[in-house]
C-alpha positions as CSV (number, residue, x, y, z in Angstrom):
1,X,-91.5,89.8,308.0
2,X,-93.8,86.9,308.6
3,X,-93.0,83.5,305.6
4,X,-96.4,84.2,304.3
5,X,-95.5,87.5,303.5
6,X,-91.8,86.9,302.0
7,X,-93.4,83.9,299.9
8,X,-96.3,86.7,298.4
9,X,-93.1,88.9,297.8
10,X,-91.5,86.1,295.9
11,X,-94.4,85.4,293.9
12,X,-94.9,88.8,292.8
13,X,-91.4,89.9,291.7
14,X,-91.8,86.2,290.1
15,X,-94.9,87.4,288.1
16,X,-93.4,90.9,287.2
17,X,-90.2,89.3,285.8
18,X,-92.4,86.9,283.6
19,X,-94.5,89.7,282.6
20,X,-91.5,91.9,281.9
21,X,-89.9,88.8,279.9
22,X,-93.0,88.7,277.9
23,X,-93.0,92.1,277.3
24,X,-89.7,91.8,275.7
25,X,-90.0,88.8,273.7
26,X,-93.2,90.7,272.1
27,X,-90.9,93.7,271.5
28,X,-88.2,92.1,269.5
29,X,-90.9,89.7,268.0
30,X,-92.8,92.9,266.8
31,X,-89.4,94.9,265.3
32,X,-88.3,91.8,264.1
33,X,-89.2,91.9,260.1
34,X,-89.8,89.0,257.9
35,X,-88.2,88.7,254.5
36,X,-89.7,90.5,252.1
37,X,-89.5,90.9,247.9
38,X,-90.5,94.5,246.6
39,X,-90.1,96.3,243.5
40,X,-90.4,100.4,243.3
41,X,-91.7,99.7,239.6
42,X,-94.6,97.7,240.4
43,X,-96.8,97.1,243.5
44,X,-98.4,93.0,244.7
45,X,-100.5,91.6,242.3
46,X,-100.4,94.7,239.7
47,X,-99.9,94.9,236.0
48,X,-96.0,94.8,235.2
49,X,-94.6,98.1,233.4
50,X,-94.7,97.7,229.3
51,X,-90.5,98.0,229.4
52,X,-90.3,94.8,231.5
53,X,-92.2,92.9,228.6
54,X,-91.7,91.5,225.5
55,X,-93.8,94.4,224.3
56,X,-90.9,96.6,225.8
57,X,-87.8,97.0,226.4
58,X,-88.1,93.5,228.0
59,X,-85.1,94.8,230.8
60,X,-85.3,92.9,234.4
61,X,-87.3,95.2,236.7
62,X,-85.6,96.4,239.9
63,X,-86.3,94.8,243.0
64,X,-85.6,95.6,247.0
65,X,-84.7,92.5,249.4
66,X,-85.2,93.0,253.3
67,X,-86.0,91.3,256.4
68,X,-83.6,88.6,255.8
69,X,-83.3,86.3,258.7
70,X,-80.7,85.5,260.8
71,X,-78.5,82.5,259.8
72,X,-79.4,82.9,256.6
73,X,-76.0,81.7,254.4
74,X,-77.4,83.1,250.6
75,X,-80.8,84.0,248.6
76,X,-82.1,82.8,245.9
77,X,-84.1,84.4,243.4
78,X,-86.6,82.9,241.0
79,X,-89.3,84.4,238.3
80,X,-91.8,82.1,236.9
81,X,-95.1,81.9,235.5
82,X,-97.3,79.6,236.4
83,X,-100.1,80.3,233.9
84,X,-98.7,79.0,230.8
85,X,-101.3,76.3,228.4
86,X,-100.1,72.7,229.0
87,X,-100.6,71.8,225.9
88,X,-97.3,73.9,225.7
89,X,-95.4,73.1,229.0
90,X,-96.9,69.8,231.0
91,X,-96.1,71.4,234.0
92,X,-97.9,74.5,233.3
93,X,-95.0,76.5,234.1
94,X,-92.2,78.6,232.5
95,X,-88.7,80.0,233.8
96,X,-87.8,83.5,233.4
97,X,-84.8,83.6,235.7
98,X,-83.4,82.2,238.5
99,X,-80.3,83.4,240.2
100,X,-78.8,81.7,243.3
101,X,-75.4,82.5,245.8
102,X,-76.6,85.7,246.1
103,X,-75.3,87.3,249.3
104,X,-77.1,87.3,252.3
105,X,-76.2,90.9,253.0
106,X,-77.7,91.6,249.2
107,X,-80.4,94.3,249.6
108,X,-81.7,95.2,245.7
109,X,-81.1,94.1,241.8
110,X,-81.0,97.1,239.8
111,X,-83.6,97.6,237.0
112,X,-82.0,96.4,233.7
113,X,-79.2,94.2,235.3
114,X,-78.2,91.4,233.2
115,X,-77.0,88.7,235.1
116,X,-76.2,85.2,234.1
117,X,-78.2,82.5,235.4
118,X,-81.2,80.2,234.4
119,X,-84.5,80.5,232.2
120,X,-86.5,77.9,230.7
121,X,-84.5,77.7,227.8
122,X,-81.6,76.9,229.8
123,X,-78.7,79.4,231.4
124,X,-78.8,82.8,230.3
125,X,-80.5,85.9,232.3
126,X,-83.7,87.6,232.4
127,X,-86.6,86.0,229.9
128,X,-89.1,89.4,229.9
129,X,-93.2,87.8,230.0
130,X,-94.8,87.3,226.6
131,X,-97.7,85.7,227.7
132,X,-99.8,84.5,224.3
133,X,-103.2,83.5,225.7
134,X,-104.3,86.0,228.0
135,X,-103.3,87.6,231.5
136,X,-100.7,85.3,232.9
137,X,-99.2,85.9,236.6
138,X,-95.6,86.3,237.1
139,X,-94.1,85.0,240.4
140,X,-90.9,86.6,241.8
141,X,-89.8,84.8,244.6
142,X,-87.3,84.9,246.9
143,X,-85.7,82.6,249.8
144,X,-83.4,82.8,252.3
145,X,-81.5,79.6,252.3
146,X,-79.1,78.6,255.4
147,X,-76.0,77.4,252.7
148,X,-74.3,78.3,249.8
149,X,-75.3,76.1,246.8
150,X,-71.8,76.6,245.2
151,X,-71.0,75.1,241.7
152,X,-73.6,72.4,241.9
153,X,-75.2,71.3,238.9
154,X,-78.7,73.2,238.5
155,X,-79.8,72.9,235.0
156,X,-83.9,73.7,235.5
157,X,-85.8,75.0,238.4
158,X,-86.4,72.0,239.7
159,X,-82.9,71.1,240.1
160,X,-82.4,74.2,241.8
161,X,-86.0,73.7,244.1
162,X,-84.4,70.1,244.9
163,X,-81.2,71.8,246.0
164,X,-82.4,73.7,248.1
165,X,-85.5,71.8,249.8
166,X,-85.1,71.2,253.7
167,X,-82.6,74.6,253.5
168,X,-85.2,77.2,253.2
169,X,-85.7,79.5,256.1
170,X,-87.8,82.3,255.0
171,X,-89.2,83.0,251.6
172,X,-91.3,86.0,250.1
173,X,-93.4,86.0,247.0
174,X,-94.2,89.3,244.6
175,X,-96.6,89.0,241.9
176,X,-97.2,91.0,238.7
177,X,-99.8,90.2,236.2
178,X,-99.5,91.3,232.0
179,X,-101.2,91.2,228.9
180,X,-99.9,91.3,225.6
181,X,-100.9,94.4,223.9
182,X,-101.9,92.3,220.7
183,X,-104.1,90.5,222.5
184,X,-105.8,93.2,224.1
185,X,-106.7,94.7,221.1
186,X,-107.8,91.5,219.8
187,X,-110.3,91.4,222.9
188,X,-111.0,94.7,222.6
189,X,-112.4,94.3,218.4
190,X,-114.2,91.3,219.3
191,X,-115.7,92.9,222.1
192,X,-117.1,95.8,220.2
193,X,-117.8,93.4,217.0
194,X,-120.1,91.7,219.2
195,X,-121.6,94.7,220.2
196,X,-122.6,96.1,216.7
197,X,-123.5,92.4,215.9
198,X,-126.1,92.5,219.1
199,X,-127.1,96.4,217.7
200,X,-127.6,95.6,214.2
201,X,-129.9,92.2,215.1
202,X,-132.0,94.7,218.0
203,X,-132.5,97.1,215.0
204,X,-133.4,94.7,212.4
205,X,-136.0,93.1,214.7
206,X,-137.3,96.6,215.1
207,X,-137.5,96.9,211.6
208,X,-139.4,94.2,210.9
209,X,-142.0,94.9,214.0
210,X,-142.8,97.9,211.9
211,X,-142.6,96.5,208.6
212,X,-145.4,93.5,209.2
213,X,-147.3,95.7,212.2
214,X,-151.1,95.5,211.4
215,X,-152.4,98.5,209.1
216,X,-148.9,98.6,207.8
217,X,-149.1,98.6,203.9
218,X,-147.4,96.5,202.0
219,X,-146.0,97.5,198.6
């Protein structure tokens, strides 16, 4: 075999293992999943289940953790909504919970499980949504943090945010959305109010049409 030929041979064995590497790497990329937040209650961005509300039960929904990365040391869990009036919170946001040294190998909370942590009105566990001004968004997220956050001090969620900034690795976001009943059915009177307002104003303009159309005698 001549050089020219064993140096083509070369090159493509060369470019069949790169290709093969490639192949790989796109293999385990592909299988590899992401972390990911779920509930079996509620799907992304829909309306949160009555008995997880202040209008219910106000229990902690259940919720499914996967995909957590390698190297990852705990999770953290946190529910907020990021809808509430500043005139009430400056930030425009509240706490519900937030639970952290959770174990890495964790794969679910259960629905209802009471478990001591932090809300906005300091530590305690679940705070269900009682939103007062309309449809407010509830946040759950959770990260996959590369330490253990042990007995610091958290006493808000941005003591907990500030603890764990630079240590993230992966995080996953599920949102539910509610409306207190109350105020539905507020919305709901006004809008038909406004609707027999609008009829009875069409009808009296009729009315008078008639009433003052030429011919029309007047009595």
């Amino acid at each position: 075999m001549t050089d020219d030929c064993r140096l083509m041979t070369d090159r493509l064995m060369t470019t069949k293992y790169v290709v093969l590497v490639a192949l790989l790497v796109t293999v385990v990329s592909a299988s590899a999943k992401s972390l990911e937040i779920s509930s079996p209650s509620f799907n992304q961005n829909e309306v949160l289940p009555e008995q997880f509300t202040c209008d219910g039960a106000g229990t902690s929904p259940a919720l499914r953790f996967s995909g957590v990365p390698r190297g990852t040391r705990s999770l953290v869990l946190i529910v907020v909504d990021p809808d509430v009036p500043k005139s009430i919170n400056p930030d425009g946001r509240f706490l519900h919970w937030a639970l952290w040294n959770l174990a890495a190998s964790r794969t679910e909370i259960i629905e209802g499980q009471r478990a001591l942590g932090l809300n906005g009105n300091g530590p305690g566990d679940y705070l269900p949504p009682c939103p007062t001004n309309g449809e407010h968004r509830y946040l759950f997220q959770l990260y996959a943090i590369d330490f253990v956050i042990g007995n610091a001090r958290i006493s808000s969620e941005a003591d907990l945010r500030s603890a764990m900034e630079g240590r993230v690795l992966e995080q996953s976001e599920l949102v539910g959305r509610y409306t207190l009943q109350s105020y539905r059915r507020i919305r709901r009177n006004l809008i038909v109010s406004v609707a027999v307002l609008i009829a009875l104003f069409v009808i009296y303009r009729v009315w008078l049409r008639i009433r003052w159309r030429p011919g029309t005698r007047q009595r």
